[in-house]
TORRO-969340 format. One record per atom (N, C-alpha, C): y, x, z. Coordinates in steps of 0.1 Angstrom, whole numbers. Example, Ala and Ser with C-alpha at 12.3 -4.5 7.8 and 13.67 -1.06 7.14 Angstrom:
2
north, east, up
-57, 132, 78
-45, 123, 78
-33, 132, 78
-22, 128, 71
-11, 137, 71
0, 129, 79
This chain:
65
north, east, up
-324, 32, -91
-325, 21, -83
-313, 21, -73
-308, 12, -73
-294, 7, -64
-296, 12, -47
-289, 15, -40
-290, 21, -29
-287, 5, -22
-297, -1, -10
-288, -12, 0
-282, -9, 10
-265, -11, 11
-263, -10, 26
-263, -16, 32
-263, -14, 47
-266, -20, 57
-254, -34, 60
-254, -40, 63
-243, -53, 64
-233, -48, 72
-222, -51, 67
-211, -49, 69
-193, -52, 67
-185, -56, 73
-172, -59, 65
-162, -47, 67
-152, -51, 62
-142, -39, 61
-129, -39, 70
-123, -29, 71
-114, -28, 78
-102, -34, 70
-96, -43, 75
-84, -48, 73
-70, -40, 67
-71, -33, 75
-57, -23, 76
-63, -10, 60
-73, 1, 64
-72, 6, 54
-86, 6, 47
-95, -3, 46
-107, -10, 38
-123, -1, 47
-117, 9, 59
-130, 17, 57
-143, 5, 61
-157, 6, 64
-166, -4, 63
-163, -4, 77
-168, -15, 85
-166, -17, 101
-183, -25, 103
-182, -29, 118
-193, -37, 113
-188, -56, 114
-196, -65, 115
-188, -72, 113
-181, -84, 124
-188, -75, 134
-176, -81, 146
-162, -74, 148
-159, -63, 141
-146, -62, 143
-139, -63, 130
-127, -62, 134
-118, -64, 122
-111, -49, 115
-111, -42, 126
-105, -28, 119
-111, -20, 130
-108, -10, 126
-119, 6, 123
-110, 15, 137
-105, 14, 142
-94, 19, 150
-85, 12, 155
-77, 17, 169
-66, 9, 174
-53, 16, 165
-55, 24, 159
-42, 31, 153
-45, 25, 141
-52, 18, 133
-53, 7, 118
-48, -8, 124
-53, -10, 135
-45, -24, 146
-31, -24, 143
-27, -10, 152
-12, -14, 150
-2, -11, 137
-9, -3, 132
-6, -3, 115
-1, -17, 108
-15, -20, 116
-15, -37, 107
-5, -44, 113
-5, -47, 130
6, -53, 132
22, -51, 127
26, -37, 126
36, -36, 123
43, -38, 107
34, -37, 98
34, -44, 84
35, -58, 86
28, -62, 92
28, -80, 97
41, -83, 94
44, -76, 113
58, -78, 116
70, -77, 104
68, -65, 98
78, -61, 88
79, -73, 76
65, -75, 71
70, -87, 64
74, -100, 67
68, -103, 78
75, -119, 79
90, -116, 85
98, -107, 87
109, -101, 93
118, -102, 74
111, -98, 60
114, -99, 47
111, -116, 42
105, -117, 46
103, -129, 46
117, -141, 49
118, -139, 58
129, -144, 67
146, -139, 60
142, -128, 53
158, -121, 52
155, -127, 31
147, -131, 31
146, -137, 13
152, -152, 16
145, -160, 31
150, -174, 28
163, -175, 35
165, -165, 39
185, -165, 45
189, -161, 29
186, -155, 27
195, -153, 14
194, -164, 2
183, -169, -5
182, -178, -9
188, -193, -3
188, -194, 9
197, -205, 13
213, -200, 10
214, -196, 14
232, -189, 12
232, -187, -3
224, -185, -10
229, -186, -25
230, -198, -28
221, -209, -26
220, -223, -32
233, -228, -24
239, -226, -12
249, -233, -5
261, -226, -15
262, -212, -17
269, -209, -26
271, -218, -39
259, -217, -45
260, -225, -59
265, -238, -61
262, -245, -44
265, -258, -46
280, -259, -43
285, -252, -31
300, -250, -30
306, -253, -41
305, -240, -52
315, -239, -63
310, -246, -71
302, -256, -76
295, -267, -83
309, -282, -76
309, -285, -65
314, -289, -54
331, -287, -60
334, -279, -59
350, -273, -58
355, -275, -73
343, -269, -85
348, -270, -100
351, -288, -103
């Protein structure tokens, strides 16, 4: 027979259960999280600079030929 647990959601950052007013399990899973955040909208940002500078590239020499 299946065991019930008690209600619960999970920690954001690394899955452990929490309850479900908070969102993570620790202040040290918080800033985990924030700093992954950070990191990717920081990749984020360095894909559409690059993607823009490639299509201005492409159209340049599209442009020039």
């Amino acid at each position: 027979m299946p065991t019930k647990l008690p209600e619960h959601d999970h920690c954001r950052f690394c899955g452990d259960p929490v309850p479900f007013d908070q969102a993570f399990c620790s202040e040290d899973c918080y800033y985990k999280e924030q700093a992954r955040v950070g990191k990717e909208k920081k990749n984020n940002r360095v894909f559409i600079l690059l993607t823009a500078v490639s299509v201005i590239a492409v159209v340049a020499v599209g442009v020039l030929v």
